[in-house]
TORKOL-4160 file (C-alpha; in steps of 0.2 Angstrom, whole numbers, padded with zeros to 4 digits, m for minus):
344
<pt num="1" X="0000" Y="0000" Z="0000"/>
<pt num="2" X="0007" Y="0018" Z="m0005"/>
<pt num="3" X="0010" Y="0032" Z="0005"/>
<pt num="4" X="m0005" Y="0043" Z="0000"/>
<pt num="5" X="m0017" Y="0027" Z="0001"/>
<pt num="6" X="m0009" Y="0027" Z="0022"/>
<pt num="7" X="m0014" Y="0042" Z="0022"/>
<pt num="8" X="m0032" Y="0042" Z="0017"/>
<pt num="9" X="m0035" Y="0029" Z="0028"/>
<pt num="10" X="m0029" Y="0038" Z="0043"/>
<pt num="11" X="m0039" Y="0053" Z="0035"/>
<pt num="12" X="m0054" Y="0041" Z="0034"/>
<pt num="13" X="m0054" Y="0035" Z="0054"/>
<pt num="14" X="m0052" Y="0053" Z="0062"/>
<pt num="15" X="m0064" Y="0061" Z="0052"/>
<pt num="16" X="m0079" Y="0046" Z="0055"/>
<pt num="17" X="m0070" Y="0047" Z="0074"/>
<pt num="18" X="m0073" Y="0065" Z="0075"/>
<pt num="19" X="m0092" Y="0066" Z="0066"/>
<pt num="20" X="m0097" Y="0055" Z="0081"/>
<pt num="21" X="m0094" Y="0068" Z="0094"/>
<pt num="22" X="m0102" Y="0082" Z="0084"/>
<pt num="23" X="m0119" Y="0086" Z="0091"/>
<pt num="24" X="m0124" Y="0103" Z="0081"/>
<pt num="25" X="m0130" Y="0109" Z="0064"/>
<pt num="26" X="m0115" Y="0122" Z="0064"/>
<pt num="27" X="m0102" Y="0108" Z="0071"/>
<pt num="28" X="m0106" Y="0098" Z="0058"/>
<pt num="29" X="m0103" Y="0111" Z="0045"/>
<pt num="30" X="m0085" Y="0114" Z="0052"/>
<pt num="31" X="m0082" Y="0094" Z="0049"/>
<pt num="32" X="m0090" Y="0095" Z="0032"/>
<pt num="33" X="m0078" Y="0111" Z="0027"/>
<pt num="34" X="m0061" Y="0101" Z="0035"/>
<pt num="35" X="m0064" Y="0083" Z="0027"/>
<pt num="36" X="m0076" Y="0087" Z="0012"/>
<pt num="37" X="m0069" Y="0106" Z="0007"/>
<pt num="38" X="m0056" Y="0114" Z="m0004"/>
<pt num="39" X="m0042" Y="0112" Z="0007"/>
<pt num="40" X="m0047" Y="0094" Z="0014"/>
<pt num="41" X="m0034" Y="0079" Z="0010"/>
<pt num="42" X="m0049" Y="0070" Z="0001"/>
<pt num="43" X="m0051" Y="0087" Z="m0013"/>
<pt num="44" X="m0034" Y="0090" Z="m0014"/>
<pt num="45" X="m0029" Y="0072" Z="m0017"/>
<pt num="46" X="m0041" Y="0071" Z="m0033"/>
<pt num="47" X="m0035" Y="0087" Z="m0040"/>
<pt num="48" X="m0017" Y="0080" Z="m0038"/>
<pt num="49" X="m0022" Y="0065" Z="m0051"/>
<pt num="50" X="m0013" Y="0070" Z="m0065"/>
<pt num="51" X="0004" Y="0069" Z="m0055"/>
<pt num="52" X="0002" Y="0049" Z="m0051"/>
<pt num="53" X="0009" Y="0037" Z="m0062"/>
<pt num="54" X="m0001" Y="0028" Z="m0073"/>
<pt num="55" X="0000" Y="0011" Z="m0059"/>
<pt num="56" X="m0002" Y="0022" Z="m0045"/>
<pt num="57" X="m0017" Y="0035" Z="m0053"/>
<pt num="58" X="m0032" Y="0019" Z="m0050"/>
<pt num="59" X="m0024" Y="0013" Z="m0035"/>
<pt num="60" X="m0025" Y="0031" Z="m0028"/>
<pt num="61" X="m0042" Y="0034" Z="m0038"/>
<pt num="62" X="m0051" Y="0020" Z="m0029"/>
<pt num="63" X="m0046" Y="0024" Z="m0012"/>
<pt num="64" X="m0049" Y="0042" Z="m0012"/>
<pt num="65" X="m0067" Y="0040" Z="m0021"/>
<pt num="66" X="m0070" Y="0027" Z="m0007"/>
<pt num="67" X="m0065" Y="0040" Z="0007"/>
<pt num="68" X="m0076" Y="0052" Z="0000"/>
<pt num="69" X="m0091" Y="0041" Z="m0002"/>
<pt num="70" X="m0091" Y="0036" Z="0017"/>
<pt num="71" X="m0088" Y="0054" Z="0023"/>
<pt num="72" X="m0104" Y="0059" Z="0011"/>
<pt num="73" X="m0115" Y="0045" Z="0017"/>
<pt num="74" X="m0109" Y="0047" Z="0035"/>
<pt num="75" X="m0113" Y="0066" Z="0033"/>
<pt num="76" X="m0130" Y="0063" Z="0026"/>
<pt num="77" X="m0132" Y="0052" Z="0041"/>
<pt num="78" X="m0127" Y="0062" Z="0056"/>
<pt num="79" X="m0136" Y="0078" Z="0046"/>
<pt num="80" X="m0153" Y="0068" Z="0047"/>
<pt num="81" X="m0151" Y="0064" Z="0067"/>
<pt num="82" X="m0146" Y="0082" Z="0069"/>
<pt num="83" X="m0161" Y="0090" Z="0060"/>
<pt num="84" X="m0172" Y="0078" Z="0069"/>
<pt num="85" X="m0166" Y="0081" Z="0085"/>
<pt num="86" X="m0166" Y="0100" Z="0082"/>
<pt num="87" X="m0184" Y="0097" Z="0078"/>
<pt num="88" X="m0190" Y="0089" Z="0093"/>
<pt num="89" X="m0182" Y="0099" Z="0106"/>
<pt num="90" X="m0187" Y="0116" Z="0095"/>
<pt num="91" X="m0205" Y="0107" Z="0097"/>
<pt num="92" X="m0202" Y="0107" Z="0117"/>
<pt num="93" X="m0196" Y="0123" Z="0121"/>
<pt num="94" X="m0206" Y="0134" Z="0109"/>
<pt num="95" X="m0227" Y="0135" Z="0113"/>
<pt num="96" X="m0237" Y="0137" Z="0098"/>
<pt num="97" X="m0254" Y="0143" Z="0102"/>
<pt num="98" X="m0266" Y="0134" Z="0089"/>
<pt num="99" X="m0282" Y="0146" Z="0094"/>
<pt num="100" X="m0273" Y="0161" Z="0084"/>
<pt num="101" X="m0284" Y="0164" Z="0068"/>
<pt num="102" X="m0276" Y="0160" Z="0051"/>
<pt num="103" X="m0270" Y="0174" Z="0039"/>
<pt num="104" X="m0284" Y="0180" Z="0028"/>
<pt num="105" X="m0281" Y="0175" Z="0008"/>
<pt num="106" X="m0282" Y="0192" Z="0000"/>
<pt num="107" X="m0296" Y="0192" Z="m0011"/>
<pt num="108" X="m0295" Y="0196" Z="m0031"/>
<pt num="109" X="m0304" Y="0211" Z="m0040"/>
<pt num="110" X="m0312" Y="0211" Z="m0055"/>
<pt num="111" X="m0304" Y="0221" Z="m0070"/>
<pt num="112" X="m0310" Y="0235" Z="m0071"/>
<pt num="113" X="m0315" Y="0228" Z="m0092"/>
<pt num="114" X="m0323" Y="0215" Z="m0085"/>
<pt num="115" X="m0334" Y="0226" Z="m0073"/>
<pt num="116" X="m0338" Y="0237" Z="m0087"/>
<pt num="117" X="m0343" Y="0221" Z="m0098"/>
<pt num="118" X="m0353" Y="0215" Z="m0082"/>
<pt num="119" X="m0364" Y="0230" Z="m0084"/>
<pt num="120" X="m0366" Y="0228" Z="m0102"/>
<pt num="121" X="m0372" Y="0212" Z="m0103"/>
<pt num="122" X="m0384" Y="0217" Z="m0088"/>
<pt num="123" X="m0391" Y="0232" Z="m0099"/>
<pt num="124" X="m0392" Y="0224" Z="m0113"/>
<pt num="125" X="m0400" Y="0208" Z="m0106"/>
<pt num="126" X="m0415" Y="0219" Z="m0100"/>
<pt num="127" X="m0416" Y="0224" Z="m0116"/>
<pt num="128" X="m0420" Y="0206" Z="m0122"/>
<pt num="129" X="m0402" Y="0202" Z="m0131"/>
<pt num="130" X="m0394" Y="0186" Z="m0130"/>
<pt num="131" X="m0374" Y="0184" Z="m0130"/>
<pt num="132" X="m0366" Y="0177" Z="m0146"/>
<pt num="133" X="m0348" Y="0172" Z="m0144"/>
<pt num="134" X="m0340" Y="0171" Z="m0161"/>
<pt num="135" X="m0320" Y="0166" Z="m0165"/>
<pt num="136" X="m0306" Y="0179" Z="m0164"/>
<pt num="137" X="m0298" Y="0170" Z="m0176"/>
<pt num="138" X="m0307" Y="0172" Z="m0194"/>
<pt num="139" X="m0305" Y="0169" Z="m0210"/>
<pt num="140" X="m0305" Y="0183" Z="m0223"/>
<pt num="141" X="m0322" Y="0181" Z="m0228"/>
<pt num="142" X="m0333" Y="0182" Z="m0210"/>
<pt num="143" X="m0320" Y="0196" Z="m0208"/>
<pt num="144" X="m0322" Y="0207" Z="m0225"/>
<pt num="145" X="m0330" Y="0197" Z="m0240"/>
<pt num="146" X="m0347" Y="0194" Z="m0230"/>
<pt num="147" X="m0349" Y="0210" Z="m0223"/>
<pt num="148" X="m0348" Y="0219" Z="m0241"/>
<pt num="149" X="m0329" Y="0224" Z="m0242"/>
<pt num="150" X="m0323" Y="0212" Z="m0255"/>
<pt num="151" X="m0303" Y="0209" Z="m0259"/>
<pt num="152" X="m0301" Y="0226" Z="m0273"/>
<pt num="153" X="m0311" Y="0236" Z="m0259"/>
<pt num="154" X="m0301" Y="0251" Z="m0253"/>
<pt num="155" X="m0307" Y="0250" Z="m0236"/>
<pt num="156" X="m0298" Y="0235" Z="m0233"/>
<pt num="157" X="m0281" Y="0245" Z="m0231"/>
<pt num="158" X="m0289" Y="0256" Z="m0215"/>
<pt num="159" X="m0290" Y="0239" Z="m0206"/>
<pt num="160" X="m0272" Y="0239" Z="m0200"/>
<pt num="161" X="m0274" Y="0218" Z="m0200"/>
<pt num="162" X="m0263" Y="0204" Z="m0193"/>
<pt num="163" X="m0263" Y="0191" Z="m0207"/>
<pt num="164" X="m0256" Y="0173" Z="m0205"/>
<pt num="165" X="m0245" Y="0162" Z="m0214"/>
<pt num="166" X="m0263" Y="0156" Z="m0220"/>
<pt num="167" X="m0268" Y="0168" Z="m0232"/>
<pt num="168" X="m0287" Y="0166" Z="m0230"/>
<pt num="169" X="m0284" Y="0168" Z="m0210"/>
<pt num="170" X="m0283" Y="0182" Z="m0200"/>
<pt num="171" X="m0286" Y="0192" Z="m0182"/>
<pt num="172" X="m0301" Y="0198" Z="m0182"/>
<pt num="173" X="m0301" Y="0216" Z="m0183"/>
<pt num="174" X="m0318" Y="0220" Z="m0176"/>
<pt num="175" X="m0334" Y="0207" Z="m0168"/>
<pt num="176" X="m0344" Y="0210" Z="m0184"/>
<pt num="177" X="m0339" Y="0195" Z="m0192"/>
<pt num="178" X="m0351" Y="0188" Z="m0178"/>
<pt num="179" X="m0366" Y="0197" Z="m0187"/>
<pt num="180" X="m0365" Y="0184" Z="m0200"/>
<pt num="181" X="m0363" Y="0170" Z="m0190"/>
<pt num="182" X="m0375" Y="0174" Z="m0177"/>
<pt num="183" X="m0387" Y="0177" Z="m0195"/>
<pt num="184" X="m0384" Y="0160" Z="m0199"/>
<pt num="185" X="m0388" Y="0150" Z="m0186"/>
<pt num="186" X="m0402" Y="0160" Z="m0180"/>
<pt num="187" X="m0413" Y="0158" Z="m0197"/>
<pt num="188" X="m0427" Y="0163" Z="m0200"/>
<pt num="189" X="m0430" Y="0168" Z="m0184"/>
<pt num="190" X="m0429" Y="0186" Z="m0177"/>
<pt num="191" X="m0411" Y="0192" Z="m0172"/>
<pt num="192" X="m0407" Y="0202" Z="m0155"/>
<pt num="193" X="m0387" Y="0198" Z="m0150"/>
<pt num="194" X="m0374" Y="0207" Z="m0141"/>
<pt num="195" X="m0356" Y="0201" Z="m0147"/>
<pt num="196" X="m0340" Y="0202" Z="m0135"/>
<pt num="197" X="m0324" Y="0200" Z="m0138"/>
<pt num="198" X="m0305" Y="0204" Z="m0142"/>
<pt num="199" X="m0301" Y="0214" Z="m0160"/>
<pt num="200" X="m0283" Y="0216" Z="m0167"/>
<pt num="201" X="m0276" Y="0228" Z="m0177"/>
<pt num="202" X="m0258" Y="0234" Z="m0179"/>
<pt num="203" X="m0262" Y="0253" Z="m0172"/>
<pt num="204" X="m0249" Y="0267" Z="m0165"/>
<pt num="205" X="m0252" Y="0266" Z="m0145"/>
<pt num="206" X="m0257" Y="0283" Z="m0139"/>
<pt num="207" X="m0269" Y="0287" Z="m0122"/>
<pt num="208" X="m0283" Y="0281" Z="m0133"/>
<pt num="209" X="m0276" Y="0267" Z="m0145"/>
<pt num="210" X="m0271" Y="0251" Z="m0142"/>
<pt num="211" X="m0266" Y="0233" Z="m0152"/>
<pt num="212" X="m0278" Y="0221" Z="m0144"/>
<pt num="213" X="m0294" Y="0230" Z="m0139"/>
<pt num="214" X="m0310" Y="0223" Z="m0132"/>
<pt num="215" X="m0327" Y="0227" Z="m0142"/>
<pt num="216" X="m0345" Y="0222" Z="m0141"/>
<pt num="217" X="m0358" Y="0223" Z="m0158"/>
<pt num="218" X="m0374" Y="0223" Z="m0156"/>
<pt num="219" X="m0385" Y="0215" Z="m0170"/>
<pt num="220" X="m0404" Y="0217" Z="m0172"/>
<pt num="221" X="m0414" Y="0207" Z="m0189"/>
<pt num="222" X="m0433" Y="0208" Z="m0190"/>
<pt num="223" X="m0447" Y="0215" Z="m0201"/>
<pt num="224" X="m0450" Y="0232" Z="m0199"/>
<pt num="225" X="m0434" Y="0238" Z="m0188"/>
<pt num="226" X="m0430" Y="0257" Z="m0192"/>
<pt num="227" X="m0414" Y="0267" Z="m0190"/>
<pt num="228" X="m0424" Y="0274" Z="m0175"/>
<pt num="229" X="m0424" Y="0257" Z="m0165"/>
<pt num="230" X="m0404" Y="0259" Z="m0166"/>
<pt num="231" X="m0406" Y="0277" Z="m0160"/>
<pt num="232" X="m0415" Y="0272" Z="m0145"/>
<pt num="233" X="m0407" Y="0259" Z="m0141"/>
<pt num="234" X="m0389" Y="0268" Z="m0141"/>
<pt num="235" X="m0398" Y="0281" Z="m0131"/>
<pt num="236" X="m0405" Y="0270" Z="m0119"/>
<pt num="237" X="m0388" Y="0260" Z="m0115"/>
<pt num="238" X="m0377" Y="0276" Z="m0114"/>
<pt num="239" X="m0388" Y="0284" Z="m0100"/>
<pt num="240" X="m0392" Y="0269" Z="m0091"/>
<pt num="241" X="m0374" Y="0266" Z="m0092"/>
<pt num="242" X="m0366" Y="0283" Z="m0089"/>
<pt num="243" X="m0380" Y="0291" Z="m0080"/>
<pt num="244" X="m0395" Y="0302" Z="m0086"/>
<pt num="245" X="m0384" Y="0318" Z="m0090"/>
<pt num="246" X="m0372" Y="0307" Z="m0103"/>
<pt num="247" X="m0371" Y="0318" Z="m0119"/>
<pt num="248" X="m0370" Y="0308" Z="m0136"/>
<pt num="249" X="m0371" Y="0312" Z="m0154"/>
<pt num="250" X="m0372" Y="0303" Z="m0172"/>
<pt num="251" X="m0361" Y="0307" Z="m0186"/>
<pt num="252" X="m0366" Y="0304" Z="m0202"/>
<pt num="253" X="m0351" Y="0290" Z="m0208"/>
<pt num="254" X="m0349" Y="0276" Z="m0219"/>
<pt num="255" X="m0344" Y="0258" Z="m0217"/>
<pt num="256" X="m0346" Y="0245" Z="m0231"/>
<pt num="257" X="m0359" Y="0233" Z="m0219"/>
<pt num="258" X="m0369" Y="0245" Z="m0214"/>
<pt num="259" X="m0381" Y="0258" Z="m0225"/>
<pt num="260" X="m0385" Y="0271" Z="m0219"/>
<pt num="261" X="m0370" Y="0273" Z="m0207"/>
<pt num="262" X="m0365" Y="0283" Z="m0191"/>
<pt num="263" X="m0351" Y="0287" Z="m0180"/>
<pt num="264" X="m0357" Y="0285" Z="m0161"/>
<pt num="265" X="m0350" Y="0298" Z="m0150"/>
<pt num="266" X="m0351" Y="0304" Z="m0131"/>
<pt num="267" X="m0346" Y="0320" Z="m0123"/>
<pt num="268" X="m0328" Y="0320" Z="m0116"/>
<pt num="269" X="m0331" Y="0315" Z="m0096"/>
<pt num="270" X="m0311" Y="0325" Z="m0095"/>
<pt num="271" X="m0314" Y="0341" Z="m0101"/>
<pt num="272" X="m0333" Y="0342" Z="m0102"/>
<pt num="273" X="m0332" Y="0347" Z="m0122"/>
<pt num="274" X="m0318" Y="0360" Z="m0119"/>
<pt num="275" X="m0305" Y="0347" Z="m0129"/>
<pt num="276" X="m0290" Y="0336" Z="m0120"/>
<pt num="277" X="m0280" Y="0326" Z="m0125"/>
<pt num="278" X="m0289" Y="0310" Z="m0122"/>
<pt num="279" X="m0303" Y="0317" Z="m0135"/>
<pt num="280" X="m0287" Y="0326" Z="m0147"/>
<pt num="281" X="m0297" Y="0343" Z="m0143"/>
<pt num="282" X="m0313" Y="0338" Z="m0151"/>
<pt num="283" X="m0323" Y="0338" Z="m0135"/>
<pt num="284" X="m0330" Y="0322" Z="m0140"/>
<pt num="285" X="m0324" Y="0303" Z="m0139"/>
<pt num="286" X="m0329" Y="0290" Z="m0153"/>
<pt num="287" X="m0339" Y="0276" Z="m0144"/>
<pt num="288" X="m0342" Y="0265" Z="m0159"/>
<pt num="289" X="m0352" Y="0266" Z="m0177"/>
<pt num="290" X="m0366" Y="0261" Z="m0181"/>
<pt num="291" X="m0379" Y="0258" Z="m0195"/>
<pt num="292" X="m0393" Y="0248" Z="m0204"/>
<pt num="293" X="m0387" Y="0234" Z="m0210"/>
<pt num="294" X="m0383" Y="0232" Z="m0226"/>
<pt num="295" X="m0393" Y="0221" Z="m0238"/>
<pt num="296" X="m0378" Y="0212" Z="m0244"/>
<pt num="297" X="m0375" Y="0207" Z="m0227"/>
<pt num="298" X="m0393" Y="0203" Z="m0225"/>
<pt num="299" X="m0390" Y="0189" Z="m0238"/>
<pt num="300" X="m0376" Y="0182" Z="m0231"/>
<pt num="301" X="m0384" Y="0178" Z="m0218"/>
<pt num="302" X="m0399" Y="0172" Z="m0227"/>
<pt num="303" X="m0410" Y="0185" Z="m0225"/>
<pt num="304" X="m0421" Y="0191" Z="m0237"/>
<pt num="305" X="m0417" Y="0211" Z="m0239"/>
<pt num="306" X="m0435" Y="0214" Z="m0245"/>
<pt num="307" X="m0443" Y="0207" Z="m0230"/>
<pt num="308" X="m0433" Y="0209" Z="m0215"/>
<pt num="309" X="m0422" Y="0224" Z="m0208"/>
<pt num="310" X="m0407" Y="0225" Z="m0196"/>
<pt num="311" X="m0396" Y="0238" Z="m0187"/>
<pt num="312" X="m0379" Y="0235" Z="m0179"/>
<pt num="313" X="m0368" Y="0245" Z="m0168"/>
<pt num="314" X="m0352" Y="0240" Z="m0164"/>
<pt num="315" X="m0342" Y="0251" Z="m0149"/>
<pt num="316" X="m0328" Y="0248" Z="m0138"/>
<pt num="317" X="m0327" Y="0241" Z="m0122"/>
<pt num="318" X="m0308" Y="0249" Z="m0117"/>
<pt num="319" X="m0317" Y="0267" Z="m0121"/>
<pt num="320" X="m0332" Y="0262" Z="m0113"/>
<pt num="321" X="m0320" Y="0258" Z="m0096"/>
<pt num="322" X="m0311" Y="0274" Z="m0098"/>
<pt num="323" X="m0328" Y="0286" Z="m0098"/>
<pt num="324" X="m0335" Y="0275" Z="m0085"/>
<pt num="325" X="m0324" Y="0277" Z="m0072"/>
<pt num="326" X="m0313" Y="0293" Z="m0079"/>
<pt num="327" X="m0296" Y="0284" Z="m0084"/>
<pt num="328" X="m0287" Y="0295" Z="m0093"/>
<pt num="329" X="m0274" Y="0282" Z="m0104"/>
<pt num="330" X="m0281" Y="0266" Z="m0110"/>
<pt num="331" X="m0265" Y="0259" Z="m0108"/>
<pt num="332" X="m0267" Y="0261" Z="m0089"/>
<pt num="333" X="m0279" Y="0244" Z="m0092"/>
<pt num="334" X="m0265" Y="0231" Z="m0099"/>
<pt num="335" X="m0250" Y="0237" Z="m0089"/>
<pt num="336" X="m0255" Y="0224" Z="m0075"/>
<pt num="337" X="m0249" Y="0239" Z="m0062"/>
<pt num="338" X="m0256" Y="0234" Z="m0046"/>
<pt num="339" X="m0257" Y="0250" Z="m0039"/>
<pt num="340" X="m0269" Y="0253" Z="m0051"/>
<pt num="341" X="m0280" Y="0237" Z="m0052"/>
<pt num="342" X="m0281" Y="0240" Z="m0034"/>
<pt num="343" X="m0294" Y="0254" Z="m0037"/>
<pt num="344" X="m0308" Y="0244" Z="m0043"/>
């Protein structure tokens, strides 16, 4: 037996000799640092390997991997009876007084999106309207073709739209595609729908802008429905949902779906009409547009243009948020800043 295999034998008996009279966690880390550590004869020994022979290197391999494997396991050992120990007499010496209350799970809040949208479908379902979930992700004919805006149309290019690697696929860029879907399954009965959800379009972010926007349409087919049913509808939601006093307006517009068509706007809650910068100094916000929808529209849903009539609104949820509770930036809504979520 060589030298250096004498010595890690000897190394080997006083370190097990000297874990046996440790009897404390820091104790034991002392041991662990002088037999297992950087500096101990074990570590050294198998950094020195390249200076053995090649007869002595697996003589001298062997013993020092045997020596560190029965400080390792004897460590693990006498680590377990320490903890325990440490347990039970931390168990005897300290009181724990099990009639103390629990801590209170803090409780969530609602965004305040979802709150607005809460309201919405409240207002509107006194009003008789069912919600029509539709898909965000379209294809290019529920999202323009259908609702008269056709591949040469000029319109298309106002849309800002996220396309796929699938030509024929898209984000939607508004809920209005619902209104054909919705048609469809519904026929021939009578239509009265609200549509929810998320539209994307690639936008500049301002105080009043953003990417992924939340929107609801609103979609009513039957005989004899007249631009004034839309009117007093619109009327009817914005007061019951922004109080008596809430101003609005129509703007004569045009959209492709609808004919005749409308912009939808309410008096700036900021400046009360003065102009801001939320309403770019117009003194009004743009809610939505609106319209009667338009006969082509009609027949793709399989409606008959000559017997039934329809109106449809589509406005934003984000805008509807920021009036509601006066929120100056609508980027104050996706920033997941606590200290503003913790308002509502």
């Amino acid at each position: 037996m060589s030298e250096i295999e004498l010595n890690l034998q000897t190394e080997q008996e006083k370190g097990l000799q000297s874990l046996a009279a440790i009897n404390s966690l820091p104790e034991l880390e002392v041991w662990k640092q002088s037999f297992l550590g950087k500096s101990s004869l074990v570590m050294t020994t198998f950094g020195k390997m390249g200076s053995f022979s090649k007869e002595e290197r697996p003589l001298v391999g062997k013993a020092v991997n045997a020596v560190k494997v029965a400080f390792e396991a004897a460590f693990a050992s006498k680590e377990e009876v320490l903890k325990r120990d440490a347990l039970l007499q931390s168990m005897e010496s300290e009181k724990l007084d099990v009639s103390l209350p629990g801590r209170a799970a803090r409780r969530g809040r609602l965004h305040p999106i979802n709150l607005s949208l809460r309201e919405i479908y409240r207002i509107f379902g006194d009003m008789g309207f069912q919600v029509y979930s539709s898909p965000e992700v379209e294809t290019d004919d529920m999202n323009f073709t259908y609702l008269n805006i056709p591949p040469y149309h000029p319109s298309r290019d106002m849309w800002d739209t996220f396309y796929t690697e699938d030509e024929n696929v898209l984000l939607r860029t508004h809920t209005s595609p619902g209104q054909v879907r919705s048609m469809r399954e519904y026929y021939p009965n009578p239509v009265r729908v609200i549509l929810p959800g998320a539209c994307m379009r690639y936008e500049q972010l301002d105080q009043s802008h953003e990417i992924e926007f939340m929107q609801f349409e609103l979609l009513v087919v039957d005989k004899g429905i007249t631009f004034a049913d839309l009117k007093g509808t619109i009327e009817d939601f914005t007061k019951r949902m922004f109080g008596p006093g809430a101003d609005t307006r129509f703007r004569p517009s045009h959209f492709p779906f609808t004919e005749p068509s409308a912009e939808l706007d309410m008096a700036c809650v900021f400046c009360g009409g003065s102009g801001c910068g939320v309403c770019h100094g117009t003194g009004w916000i743009e809610l939505g547009g609106c319209g009667m929808v338009h006969p082509r529209v009609l027949q793709y849903g399989g409606y008959d243009p000559e017997v039934y009539s329809g109106f449809a609104a589509g406005v934003g949820i984000d805008r509807t948020t920021l009036l509601r509770y006066h929120i100056d930036d609508i980027r104050y809504l996706r920033n997941n800043d606590i200290r503003f979520l913790e308002q509502f």
